[in-house]
Structure formats: structure tokens, C-alpha cells
C-alpha positions as CSV (number, residue, x, y, z in Angstrom):
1,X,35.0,45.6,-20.6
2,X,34.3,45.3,-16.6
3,X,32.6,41.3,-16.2
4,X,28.9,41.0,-15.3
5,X,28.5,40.1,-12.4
6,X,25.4,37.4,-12.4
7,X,24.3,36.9,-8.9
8,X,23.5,32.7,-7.8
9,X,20.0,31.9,-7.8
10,X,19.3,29.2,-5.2
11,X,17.8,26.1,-6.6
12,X,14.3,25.6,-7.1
13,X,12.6,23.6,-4.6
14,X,9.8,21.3,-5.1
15,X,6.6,22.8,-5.8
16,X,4.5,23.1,-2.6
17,X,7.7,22.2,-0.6
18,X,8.0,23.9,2.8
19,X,10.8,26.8,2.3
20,X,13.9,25.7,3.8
21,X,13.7,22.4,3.0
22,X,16.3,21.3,1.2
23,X,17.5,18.4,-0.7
24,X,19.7,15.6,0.5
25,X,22.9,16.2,-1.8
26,X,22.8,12.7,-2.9
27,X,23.6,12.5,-6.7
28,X,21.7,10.2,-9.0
29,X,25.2,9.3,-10.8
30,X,26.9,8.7,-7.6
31,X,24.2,5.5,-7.5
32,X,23.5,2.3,-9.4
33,X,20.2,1.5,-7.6
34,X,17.5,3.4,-7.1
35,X,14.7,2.5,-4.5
36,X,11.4,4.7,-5.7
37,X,9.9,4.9,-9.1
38,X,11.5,4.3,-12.3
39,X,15.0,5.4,-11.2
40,X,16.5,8.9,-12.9
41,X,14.7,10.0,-16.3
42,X,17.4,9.3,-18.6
43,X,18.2,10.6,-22.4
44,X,18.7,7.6,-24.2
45,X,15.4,5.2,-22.9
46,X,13.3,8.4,-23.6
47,X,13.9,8.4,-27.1
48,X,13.5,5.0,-27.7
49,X,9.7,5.8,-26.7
50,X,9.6,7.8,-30.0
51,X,9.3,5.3,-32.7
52,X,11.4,6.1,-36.2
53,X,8.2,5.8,-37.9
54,X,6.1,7.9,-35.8
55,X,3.9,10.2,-38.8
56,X,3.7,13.7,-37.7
57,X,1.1,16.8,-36.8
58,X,0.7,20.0,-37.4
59,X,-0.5,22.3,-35.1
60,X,-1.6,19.4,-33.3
61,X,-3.8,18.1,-36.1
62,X,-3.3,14.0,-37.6
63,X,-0.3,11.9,-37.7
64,X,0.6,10.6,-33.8
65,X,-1.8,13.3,-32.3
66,X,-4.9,12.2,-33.6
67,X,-4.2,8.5,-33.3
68,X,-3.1,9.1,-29.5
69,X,-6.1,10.7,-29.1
70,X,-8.5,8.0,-30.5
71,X,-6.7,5.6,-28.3
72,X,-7.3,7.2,-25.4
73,X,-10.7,8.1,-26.0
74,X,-11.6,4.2,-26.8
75,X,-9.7,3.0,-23.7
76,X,-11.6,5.8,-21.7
77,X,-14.7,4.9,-23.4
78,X,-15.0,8.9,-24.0
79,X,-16.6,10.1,-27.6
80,X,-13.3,12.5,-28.0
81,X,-9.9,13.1,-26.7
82,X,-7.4,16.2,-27.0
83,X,-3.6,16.5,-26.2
84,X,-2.3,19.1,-24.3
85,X,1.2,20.1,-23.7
86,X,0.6,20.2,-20.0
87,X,-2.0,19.3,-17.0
88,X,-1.9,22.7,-15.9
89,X,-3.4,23.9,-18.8
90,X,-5.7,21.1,-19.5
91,X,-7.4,21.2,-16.4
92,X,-7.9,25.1,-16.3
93,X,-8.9,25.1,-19.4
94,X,-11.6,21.9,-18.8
95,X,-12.9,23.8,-15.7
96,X,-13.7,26.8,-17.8
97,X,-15.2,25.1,-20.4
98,X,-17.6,22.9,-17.6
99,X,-18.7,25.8,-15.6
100,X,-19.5,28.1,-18.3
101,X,-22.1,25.7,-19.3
102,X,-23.7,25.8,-15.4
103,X,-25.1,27.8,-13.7
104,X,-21.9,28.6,-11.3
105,X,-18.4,29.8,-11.4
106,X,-17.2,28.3,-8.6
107,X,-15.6,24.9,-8.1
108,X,-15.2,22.1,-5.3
109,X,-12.6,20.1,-4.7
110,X,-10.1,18.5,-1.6
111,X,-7.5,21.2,0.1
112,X,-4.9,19.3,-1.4
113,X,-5.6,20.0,-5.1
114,X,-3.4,20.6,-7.8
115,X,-5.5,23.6,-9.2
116,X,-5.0,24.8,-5.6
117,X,-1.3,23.9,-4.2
118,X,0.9,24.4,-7.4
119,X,-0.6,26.1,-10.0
120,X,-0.4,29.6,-8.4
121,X,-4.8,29.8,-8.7
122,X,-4.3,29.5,-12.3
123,X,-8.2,29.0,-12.0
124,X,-8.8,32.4,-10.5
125,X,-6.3,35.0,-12.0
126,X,-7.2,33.2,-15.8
127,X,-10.4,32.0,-15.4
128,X,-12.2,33.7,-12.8
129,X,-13.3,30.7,-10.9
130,X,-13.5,31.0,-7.2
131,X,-12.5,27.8,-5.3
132,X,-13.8,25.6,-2.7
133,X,-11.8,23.7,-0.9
134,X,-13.8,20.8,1.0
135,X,-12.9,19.0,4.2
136,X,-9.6,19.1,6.0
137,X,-6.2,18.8,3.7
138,X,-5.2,15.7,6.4
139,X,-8.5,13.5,5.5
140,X,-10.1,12.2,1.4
141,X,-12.2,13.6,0.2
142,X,-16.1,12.4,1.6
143,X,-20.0,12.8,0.6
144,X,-19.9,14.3,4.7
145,X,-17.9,17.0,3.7
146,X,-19.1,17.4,0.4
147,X,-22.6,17.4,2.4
148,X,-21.3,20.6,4.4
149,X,-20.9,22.8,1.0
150,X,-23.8,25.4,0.8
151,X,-23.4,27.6,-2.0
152,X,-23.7,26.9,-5.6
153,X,-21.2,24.6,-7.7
154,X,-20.3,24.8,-11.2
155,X,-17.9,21.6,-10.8
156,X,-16.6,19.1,-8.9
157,X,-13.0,17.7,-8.9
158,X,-12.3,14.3,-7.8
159,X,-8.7,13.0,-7.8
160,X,-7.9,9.6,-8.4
161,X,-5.7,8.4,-6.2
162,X,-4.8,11.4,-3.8
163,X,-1.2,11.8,-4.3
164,X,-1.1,13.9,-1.1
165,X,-2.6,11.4,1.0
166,X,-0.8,8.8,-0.3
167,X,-2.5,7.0,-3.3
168,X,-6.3,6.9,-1.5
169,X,-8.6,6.0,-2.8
170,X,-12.5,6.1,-2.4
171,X,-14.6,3.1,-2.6
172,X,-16.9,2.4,-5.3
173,X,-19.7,3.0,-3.3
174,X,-18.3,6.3,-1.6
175,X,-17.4,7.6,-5.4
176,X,-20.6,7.2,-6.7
177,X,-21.9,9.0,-3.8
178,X,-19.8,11.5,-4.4
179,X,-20.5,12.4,-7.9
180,X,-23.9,11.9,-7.1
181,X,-24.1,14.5,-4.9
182,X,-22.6,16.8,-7.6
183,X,-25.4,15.8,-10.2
184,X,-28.2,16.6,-7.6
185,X,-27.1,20.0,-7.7
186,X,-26.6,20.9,-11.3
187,X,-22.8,20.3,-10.8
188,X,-20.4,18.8,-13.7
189,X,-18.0,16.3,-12.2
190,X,-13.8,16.6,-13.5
191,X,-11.8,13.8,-12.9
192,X,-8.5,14.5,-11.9
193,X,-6.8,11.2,-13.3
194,X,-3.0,12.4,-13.3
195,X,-2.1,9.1,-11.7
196,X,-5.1,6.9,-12.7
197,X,-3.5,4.5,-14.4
198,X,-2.3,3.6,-10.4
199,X,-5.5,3.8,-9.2
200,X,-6.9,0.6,-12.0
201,X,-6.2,-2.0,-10.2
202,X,-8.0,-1.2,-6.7
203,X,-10.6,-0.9,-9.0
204,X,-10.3,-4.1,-10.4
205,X,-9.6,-6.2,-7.9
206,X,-12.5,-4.7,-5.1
207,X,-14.9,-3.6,-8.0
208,X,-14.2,-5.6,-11.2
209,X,-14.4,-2.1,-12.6
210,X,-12.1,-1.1,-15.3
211,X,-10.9,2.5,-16.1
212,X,-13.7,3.3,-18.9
213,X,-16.1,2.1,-16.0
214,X,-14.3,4.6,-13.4
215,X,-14.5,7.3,-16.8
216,X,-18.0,6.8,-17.7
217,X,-19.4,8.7,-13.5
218,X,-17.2,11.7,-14.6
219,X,-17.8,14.8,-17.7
220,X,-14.4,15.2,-18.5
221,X,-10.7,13.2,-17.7
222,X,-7.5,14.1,-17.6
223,X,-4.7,11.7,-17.5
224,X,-0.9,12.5,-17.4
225,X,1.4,10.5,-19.8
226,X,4.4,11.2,-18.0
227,X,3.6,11.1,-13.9
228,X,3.6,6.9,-13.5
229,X,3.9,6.0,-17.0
230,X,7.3,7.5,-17.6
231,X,6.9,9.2,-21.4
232,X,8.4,12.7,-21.8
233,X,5.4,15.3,-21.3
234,X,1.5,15.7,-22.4
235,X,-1.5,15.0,-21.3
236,X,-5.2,14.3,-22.4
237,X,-8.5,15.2,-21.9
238,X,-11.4,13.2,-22.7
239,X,-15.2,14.2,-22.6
240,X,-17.9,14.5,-25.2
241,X,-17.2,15.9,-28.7
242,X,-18.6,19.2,-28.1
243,X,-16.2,19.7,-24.5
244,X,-13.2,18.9,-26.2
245,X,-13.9,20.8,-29.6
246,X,-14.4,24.1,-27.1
247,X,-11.4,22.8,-24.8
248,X,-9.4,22.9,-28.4
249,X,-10.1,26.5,-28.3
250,X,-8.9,27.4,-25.1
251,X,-5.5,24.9,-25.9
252,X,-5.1,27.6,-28.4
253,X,-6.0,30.6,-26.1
254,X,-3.6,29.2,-23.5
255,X,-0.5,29.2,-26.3
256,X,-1.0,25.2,-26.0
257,X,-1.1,24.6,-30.4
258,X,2.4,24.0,-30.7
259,X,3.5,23.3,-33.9
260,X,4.2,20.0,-33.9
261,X,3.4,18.2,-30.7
262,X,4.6,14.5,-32.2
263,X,7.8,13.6,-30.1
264,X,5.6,14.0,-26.7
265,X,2.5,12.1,-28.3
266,X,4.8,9.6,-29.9
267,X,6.2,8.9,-26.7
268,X,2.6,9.0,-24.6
269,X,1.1,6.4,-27.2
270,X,4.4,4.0,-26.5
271,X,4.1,4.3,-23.0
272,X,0.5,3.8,-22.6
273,X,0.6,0.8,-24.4
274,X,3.3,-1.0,-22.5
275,X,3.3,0.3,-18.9
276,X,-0.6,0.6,-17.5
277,X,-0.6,-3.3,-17.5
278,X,2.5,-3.2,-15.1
279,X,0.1,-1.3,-12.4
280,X,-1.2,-4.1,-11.0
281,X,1.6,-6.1,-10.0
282,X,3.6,-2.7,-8.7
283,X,0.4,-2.4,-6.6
284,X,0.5,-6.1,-5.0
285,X,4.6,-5.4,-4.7
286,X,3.7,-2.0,-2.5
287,X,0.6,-3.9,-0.4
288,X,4.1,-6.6,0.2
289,X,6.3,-3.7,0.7
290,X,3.7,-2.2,3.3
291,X,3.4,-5.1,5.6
292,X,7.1,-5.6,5.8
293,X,7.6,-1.6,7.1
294,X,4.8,-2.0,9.4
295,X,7.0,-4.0,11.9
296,X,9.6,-1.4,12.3
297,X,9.9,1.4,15.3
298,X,9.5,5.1,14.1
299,X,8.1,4.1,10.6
300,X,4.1,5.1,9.6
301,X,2.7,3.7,6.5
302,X,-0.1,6.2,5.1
303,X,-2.3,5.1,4.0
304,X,-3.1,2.6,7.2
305,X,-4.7,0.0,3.7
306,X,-2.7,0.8,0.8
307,X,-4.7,1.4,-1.9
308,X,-2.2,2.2,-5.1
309,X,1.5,1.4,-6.2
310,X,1.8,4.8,-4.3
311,X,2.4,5.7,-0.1
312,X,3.1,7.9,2.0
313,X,5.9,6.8,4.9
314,X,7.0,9.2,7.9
315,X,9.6,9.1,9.8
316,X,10.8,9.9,13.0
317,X,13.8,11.9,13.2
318,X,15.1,15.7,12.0
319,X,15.9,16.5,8.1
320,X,19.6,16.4,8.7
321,X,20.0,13.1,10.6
322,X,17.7,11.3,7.5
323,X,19.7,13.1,5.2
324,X,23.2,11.9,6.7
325,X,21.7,8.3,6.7
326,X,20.9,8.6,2.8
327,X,24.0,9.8,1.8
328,X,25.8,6.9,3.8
329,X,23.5,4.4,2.2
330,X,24.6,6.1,-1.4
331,X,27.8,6.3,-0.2
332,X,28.3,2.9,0.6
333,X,25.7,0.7,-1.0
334,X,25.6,2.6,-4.2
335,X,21.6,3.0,-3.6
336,X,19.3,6.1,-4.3
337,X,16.5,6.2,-1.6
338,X,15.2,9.5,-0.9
339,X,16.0,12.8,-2.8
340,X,14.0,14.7,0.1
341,X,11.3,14.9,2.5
342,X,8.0,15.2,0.5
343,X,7.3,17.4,4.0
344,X,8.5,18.3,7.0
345,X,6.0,17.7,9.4
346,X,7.9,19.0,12.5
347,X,11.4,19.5,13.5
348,X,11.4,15.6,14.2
349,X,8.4,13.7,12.1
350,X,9.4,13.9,8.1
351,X,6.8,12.3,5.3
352,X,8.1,10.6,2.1
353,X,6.5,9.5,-0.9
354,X,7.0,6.0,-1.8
355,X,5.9,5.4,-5.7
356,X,6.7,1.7,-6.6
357,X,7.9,1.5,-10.1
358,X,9.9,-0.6,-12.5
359,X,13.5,0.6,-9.9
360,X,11.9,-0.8,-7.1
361,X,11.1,-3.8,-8.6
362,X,14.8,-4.3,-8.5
363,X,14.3,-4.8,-4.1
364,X,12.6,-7.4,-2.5
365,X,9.8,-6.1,-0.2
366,X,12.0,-7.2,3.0
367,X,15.7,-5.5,1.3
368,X,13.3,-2.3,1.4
369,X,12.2,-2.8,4.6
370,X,15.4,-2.9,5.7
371,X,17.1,0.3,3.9
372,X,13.8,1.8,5.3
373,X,14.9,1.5,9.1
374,X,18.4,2.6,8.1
375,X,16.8,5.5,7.2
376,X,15.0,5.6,10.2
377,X,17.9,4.9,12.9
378,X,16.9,1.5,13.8
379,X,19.1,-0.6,11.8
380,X,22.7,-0.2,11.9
381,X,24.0,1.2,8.2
């Protein structure tokens, strides 16, 4: 029998990544550090998040499930929680569920949007919800946009922090205004809180405000257990009983009732009770790590205040020359800095996302400075 001839499929790139821009070649096993995040997701820790004890669910229903869901619910100060396999899901599915109850279809929210850059208008082709994308994709999201908007609005979507600006975040003043603004005009507000867990302690320190206090201006929340916290997958949604027992519907609708969900929700509730505290001194680390880049030629902190354990840095110089200097630094320090460009703002300005986590922790804020302007050209390697 002739062979089949399978053809190569090129690797996927990032979601939302420019075409054409591709990786650095630097592999994760090749290195013992790792400069952003948590380091590489590996087998063996993952597991250990899922407790030999952990009681079980059906279809989604008791054991780990339900007491995840009570827990985030309290900490939320929400009168109901659901778990969803995914954010993609549980924030389509939200938005359906808040607009049918208003008097619009359509929904507002910043260019830079999940619903809008990688879920392939999920909202539109599923749900038939028409978007509106406020303000300009390089700016947060204001009240003087928000202020420009003048058609109807079933919902609003706020995301705390901004991961495409860098972590932003509003001020308590500017967020009230904002979800004010929504509930003069009929609006139900959605808090897009796949990172909010970085976004606490800005909160904390400026406001005093804790997370149930950021919960308590929005109708529904979504938080991710895996982006910053580290578990394996899921999500949750939290919002009055009557939201989530319809949003339970459309989990169901959307293929989302898996059989037994425990082993992600096992993993979430380890997670969220060990890592959220760590937030706050990740953020004070990335406010040290800031100041230290700030001094060095061809190196932009975004934003110019860092707000979260999150930033944005761009450099000056072409994909390949950054990508020669990462794979010498891997090469010969044995150190993981940058997969890739988060984008490629021009042939010779890249922008990399900087997520402090329990890796970087590993660096002093002045070692990163200094693998920073390797990276840039200004320090010798």
C-alpha cells in the first residue's frame, strides 16, 4: 500500500498575533530559569493542585463544582456562581443572557476586547449581538468615549486590568463613572475579570477596596482560574441567582455540561486559595522592576504608572536581532526571557508582555533590568 502523504501544517501562532511573526526558537527545556510568569506549565505541579480527596460532580452538579462555586460567589460577594469549561463560552453566553433582558442587542466595550480580537465574533455569528467598539485600541477605556456612543446599549464590558494595554487600570472614580454611565441608559454592566485577581491590589492600596467591592458596580463577573493563578482550565461567572440559573442553560446549549468537570474545579479551588494573596507583592516587585528599566536607552515601560503585576515593554530593534539576543541569553545563561514579540509594532519597535509571577520572583528587579537591555542591544551579552 502507497504511504499517505500528510502534508506539515505550520504552527499555530498566538491568537491575535500579526501573521509572520514567529517565535524565537528558544526551548523551555533548553533553560533552568525563566524570567516572566510562572515559568513552563508543567505535568507534575498541575496535579498536585488536584487533591486525592477532591469528591466529584456529575454533569457539573455537587462535589468540587458546587463548593468552588460557593466560594467564589462569597469571595465575590455574588448570590451565585457557575463553572464553565472556558471564558469564551462564559462570556458569550453572559452577554446573551444580559441583553435579552434589555432593551438592546448590541454591546459596548474597548477595541481591544477579547469577545472582539480572539474569539472569531463568537458574539455575532452565535448570539446575534452587534458590537461596539469604543475609543481607540491605543488608549483605556474612558467615560469621554463612552460619552461619544449614540445608539442604544444592551451591555457594557469593562476589563479589569487591560491586558492589551498593559495591566491599566481605571481609577475608582473613572470606574464608577463608567458603569454609571451604563445604568443611565438602561445598560447591564459585564466585568471582564480574566486577570482580576492582578488588578486587587491597585485596588487596595489607592481605594481600600477589595474585589467583592470592585464586584458589587458590575451584573455579572467572570474570572479565569488559570490566566495568573496557574490551575489547569475553567472559569466562573458570578451574578444573581436568576443570571446564572439561565447562564446554566446556555453552558448546556454551548456543549459546556461535561460530565464530570472535577479535575479543573479541583485544581481552580486549590489555586484560588493559595495564589490571589501573592498579587500584591508580585505587584510592588513589577512597580520595582519598572523603575529599574526606565533608565535604560531603547526600553518603554507601558503603562508610563504601572498599575498590575502585568506591563507592557517595547523595544527598539527588528524581530530577528531580539530573537538572536534571546537565544544567546538561553544559550549561555540557561534563562528563558521572551518566547516572542506580543507584537510587532514596525519593522524596528517590538512590544512584550511582562507578567510578574512566582519565576520572576527568582530575579532581582536590577538582574531584570539588566537581561532587559541585553535584549535591547545596550548591554553587552
Amino acid at each position: 500500500m502507497d504511504k499517505v502523504r500528510v502534508p506539515k501544517v505550520a504552527s499555530a501562532s498566538r491568537p491575535g498575533q500579526p501573521p509572520g511573526l514567529s517565535g524565537f526558537g528558544v526551548k523551555a527545556e533548553s533553560c533552568s530559569r525563566f524570567l516572566v510568569g510562572d515559568g513552563p506549565r508543567k505535568l507534575e505541579e498541575l496535579l498536585t493542585t488536584v487533591p486525592s480527596d477532591t469528591v466529584m460532580d456529575y454533569y457539573g452538579a455537587g462535589g468540587v463544582v458546587s463548593e468552588l462555586e460557593a466560594e467564589v460567589a462569597s469571595l465575590l460577594g455574588k448570590p451565585s456562581a457557575l463553572f464553565l469549561p472556558t471564558g469564551t463560552m462564559a462570556q458569550q453566553a453572559t452577554l446573551r443572557v444580559l441583553t435579552d433582558r434589555h432593551s438592546s442587542n448590541s454591546i459596548a466595550f474597548h477595541p481591544c476586547c477579547h469577545l472582539e480580537t480572539h474569539e472569531e465574533r463568537g458574539y455575532q455569528r452565535l448570539h446575534g449581538l452587534f458590537g461596539i467598539p469604543v475609543g481607540s485600541r491605543h488608549e483605556p477605556l474612558s467615560l469621554a468615549n463612552l460619552r461619544n456612543v449614540a445608539e442604544p446599549v444592551g451591555a457594557l464590558v469593562i476589563e479589569l486590568p487591560q491586558r492589551d494595554l498593559g495591566g491599566t487600570l481605571p481609577t475608582w472614580k473613572e470606574l464608577n463613572a463608567q458603569v454609571n454611565w451604563a445604568r443611565d441608559r438602561g445598560a447591564a454592566v459585564h466585568l471582564d475579570g480574566a486577570r482580576l485577581w492582578e488588578a486587587a491590589p491597585y485596588y487596595a492600596t489607592t481605594q481600600q477596596k477589595s474585589l467583592a467591592d470592585v464586584a458589587t458596580l458590575f451584573d455579572s463577573v467572570y474570572v479565569s482560574f488559570y490566566k495568573g493563578l496557574g490551575a489547569i482550565a475553567g472559569c466562573c461567572v458570578a451574578g444573581e441567582t436568576d443570571v446564572i440559573e439561565e447562564l446554566s442553560v446556555w453552558r448546556t446549549r454551548h456543549g459546556g455540561r461535561v460530565f464530570m468537570m472535577w479535575p479543573y474545579a479541583a485544581s481552580a479551588l486549590t489555586v484560588l486559595r493559595e495564589r490571589p494573596a501573592l498579587m500584591a507583592t508580585y505587584y510592588r516587585r513589577a512597580q520595582a522592576i519598572a523603575r529599574e528599566l526606565r533608565g535604560i536607552d531603547g526600553v518603554e515601560v507601558l503603562p508610563e504608572r504601572v498599575q498590575s503585576p502585568i506591563m507592557h515593554l517595547r523595544l527598539s530593534g527588528s524581530v530577528k536581532e531580539i530573537g538572536q539576543r534571546a537565544r544567546e541569553i538561553a544559550k549561555r545563561q540557561k534563562i528563558m526571557t521572551f518566547a516572542r514579540p506580543y507584537s510587532s509594532e514596525g519593522p524596528n519597535l517590538q512590544r512584550f508582555e511582562f507578567q510578574v509571577g512566582r519565576a520572576t520572583m527568582a530575579f532581582t528587579p536590577r538582574e531584570v533590568a539588566h537581561l532587559v537591555a541585553q535584549l535591547a542591544g545596550t548591554s553587552p551579552l
